[in-house]
C-alpha positions as CSV (number, residue, x, y, z in Angstrom):
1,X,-178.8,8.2,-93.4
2,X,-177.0,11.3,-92.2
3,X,-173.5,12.3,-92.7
4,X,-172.8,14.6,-89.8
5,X,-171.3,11.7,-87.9
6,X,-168.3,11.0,-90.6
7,X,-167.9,14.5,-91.3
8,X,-167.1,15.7,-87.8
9,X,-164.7,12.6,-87.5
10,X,-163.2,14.2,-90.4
11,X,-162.9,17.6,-88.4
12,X,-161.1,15.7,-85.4
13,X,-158.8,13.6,-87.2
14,X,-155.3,15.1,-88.3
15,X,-154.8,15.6,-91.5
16,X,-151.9,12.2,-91.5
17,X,-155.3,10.3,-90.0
18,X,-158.1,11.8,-92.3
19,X,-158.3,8.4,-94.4
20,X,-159.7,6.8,-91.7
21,X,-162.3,9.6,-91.4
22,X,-162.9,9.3,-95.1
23,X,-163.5,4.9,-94.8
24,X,-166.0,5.6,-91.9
25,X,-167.9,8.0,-94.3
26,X,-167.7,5.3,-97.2
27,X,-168.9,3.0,-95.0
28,X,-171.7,4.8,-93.8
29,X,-172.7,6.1,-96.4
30,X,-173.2,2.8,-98.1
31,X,-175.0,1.6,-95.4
32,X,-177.5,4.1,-95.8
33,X,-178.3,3.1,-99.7
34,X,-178.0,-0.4,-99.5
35,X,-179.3,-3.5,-98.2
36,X,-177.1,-3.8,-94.9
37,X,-176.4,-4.4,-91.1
38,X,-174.9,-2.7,-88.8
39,X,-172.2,-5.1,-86.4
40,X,-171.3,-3.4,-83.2
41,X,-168.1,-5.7,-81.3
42,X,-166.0,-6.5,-79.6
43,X,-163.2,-9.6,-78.8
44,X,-160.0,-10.7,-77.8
45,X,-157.1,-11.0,-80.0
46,X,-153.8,-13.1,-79.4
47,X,-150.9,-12.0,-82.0
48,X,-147.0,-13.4,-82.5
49,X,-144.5,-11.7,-84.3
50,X,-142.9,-13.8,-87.0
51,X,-139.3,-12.7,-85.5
52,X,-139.5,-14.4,-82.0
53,X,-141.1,-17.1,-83.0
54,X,-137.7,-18.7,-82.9
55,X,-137.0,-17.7,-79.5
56,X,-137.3,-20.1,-76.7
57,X,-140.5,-18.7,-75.5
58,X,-142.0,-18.3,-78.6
59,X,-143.8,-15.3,-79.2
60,X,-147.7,-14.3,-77.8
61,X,-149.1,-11.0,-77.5
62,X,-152.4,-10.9,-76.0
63,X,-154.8,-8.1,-76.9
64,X,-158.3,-6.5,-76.9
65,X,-160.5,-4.5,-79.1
66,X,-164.0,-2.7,-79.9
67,X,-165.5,-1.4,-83.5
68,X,-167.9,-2.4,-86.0
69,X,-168.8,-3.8,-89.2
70,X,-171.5,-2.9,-92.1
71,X,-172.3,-6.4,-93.6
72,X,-173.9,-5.1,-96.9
73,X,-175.5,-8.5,-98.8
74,X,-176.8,-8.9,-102.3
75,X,-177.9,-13.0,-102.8
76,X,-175.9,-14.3,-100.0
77,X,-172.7,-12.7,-101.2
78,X,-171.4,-10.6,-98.8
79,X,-168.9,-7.2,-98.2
80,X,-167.9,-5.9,-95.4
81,X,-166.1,-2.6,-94.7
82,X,-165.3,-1.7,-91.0
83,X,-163.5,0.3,-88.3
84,X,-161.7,-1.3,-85.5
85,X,-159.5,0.1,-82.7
86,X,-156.9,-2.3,-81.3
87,X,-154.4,-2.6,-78.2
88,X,-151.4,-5.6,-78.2
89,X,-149.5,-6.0,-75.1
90,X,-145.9,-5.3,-75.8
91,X,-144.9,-8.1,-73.4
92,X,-144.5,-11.7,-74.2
93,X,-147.0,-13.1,-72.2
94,X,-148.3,-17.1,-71.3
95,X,-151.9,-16.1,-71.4
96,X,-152.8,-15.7,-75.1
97,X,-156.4,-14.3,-74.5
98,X,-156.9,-11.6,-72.3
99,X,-159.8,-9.0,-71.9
100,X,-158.5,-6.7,-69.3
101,X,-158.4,-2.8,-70.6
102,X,-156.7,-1.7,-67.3
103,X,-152.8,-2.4,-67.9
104,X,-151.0,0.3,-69.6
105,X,-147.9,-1.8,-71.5
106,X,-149.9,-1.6,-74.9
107,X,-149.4,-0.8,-78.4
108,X,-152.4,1.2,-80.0
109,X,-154.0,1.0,-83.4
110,X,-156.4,1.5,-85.8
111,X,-158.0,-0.8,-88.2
112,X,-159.8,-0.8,-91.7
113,X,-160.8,-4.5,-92.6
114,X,-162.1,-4.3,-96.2
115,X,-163.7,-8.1,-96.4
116,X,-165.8,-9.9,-99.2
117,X,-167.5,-13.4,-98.8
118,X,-170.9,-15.8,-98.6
119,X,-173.3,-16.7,-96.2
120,X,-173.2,-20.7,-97.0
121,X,-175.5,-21.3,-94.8
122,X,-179.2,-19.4,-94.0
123,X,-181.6,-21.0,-91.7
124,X,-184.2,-19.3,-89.7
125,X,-182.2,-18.3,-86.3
126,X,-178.8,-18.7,-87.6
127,X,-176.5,-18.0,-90.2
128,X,-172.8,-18.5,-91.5
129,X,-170.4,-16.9,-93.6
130,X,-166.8,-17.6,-94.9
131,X,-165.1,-13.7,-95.6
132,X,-161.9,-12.9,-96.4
133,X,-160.0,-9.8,-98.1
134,X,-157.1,-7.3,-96.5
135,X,-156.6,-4.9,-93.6
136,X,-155.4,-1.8,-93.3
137,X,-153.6,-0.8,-89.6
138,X,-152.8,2.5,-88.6
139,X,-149.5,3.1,-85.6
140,X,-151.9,5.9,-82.9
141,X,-149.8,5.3,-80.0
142,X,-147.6,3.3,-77.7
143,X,-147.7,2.9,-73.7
144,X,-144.8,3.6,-71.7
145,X,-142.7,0.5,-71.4
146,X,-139.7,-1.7,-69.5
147,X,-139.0,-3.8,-73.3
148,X,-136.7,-0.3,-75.0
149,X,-139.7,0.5,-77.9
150,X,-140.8,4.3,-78.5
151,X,-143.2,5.8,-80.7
152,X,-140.9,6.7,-83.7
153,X,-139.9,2.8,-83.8
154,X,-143.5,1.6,-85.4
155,X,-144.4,2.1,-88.9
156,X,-147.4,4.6,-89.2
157,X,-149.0,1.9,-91.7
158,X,-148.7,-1.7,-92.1
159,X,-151.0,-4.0,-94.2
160,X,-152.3,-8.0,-93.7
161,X,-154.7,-10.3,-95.6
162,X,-157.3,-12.1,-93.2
163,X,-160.4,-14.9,-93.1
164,X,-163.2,-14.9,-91.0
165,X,-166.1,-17.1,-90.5
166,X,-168.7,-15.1,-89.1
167,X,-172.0,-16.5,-87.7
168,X,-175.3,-15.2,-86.7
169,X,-178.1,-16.5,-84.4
170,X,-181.0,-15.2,-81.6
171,X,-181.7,-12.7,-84.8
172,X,-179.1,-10.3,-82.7
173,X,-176.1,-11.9,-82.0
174,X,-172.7,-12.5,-83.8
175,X,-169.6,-13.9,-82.7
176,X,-166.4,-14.2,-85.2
177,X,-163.2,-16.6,-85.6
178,X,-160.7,-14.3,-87.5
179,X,-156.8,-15.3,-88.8
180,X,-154.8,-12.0,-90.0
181,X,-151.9,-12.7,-91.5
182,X,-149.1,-9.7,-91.4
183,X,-147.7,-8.1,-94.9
184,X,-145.3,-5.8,-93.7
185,X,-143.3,-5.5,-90.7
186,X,-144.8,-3.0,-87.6
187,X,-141.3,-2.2,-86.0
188,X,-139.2,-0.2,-88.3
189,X,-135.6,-1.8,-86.7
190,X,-137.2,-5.1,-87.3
191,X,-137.3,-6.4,-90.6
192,X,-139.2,-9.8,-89.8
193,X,-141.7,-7.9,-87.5
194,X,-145.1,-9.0,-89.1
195,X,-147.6,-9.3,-86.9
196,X,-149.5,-12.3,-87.3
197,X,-152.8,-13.9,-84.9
198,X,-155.9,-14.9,-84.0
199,X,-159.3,-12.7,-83.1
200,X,-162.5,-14.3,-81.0
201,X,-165.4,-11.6,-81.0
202,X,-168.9,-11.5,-80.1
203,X,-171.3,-9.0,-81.4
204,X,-174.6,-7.2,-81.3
205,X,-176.7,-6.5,-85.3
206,X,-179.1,-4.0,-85.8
């Protein structure tokens, strides 16, 4: 498989983003030697934030996102590497799933889910597997906003363990139920700010 792809990502990335140039070249790369499939996607996410969850109206970000995944399998066990990039409303919102990319109230990130696991189950036109392993997020940008947050407020990294249970079926299809579970706190003022949440996603393998 080529590397031109990773290595011009490599070109456009600064050099404070150039590790998430060099995971999409790892992941690529193995791809291209091993046994694998490729998991194009895309979902809804609703997050809290462990500090409001106190509050009176709790705490619910909804949010979207898009990337992929390279499920790379060796007798049913399973690792998966990816590249995601997220958006969390900044607002406390009552609708926990949303997939609207049109407002502009948003936090923006990138994600490296590094995931191992097994596909318990393997029948002809479906499959299902139990992952789980760490993520690695990345601070890109923040939408103007009414709630007093700028850009020099996040944390440029912030790390979370997560699960999955990933299933497969029509031979092209994939849909996920993912839990992340926040390390470290995103808002540098905040010391409780982990993000915490849930992911639905649906997918296309090839």
């Amino acid at each position: 498989m080529s590397l031109r792809f990773p290595f011009i990502l490599m070109m456009c990335f600064s050099m404070k983003q150039s590790i998430l140039a060099i995971v999409i070249a790892f992941c690529w790369v193995t791809a291209g030697q091993a046994q694998s499939i490729f998991n194009l996607k895309t979902g809804v996410d609703t997050w809290s934030l462990q500090d409001e969850m106190d509050s009176p109206n709790g705490s619910s970000h909804p949010g979207q996102f898009f990337g992929f995944d390279v499920f790379i399998e060796k007798n049913r066990g399973l690792f998966v590497p990816g590249f995601q990039y997220h958006r969390i409303s900044v607002l406390n919102e009552d609708e926990k799933f949303n997939y609207s990319f049109n407002e502009a109230h948003h936090i923006h990130y990138f994600t490296i889910p590094l995931t191992f696991g097994y596909k318990f189950l393997d029948f002809a036109n479906w499959n299902m597997s139990g992952l789980a392993g760490g993520e690695i997020h990345f601070f890109y940008d923040l939408d103007p906003n009414d709630v007093g947050l700028d850009d020099d407020m996040f944390h440029g990294v912030w790390t979370a363990v997560t699960g999955v249970l990933h299933t497969e079926f029509a031979a092209f299809i994939t849909a996920d139920v993912k839990y992340h579970y926040g390390l470290q706190p995103i808002i540098t003022i905040r010391d409780d700010s982990k993000l915490s949440g849930w992911t639905l996603a649906l997918g296309l393998r090839f």
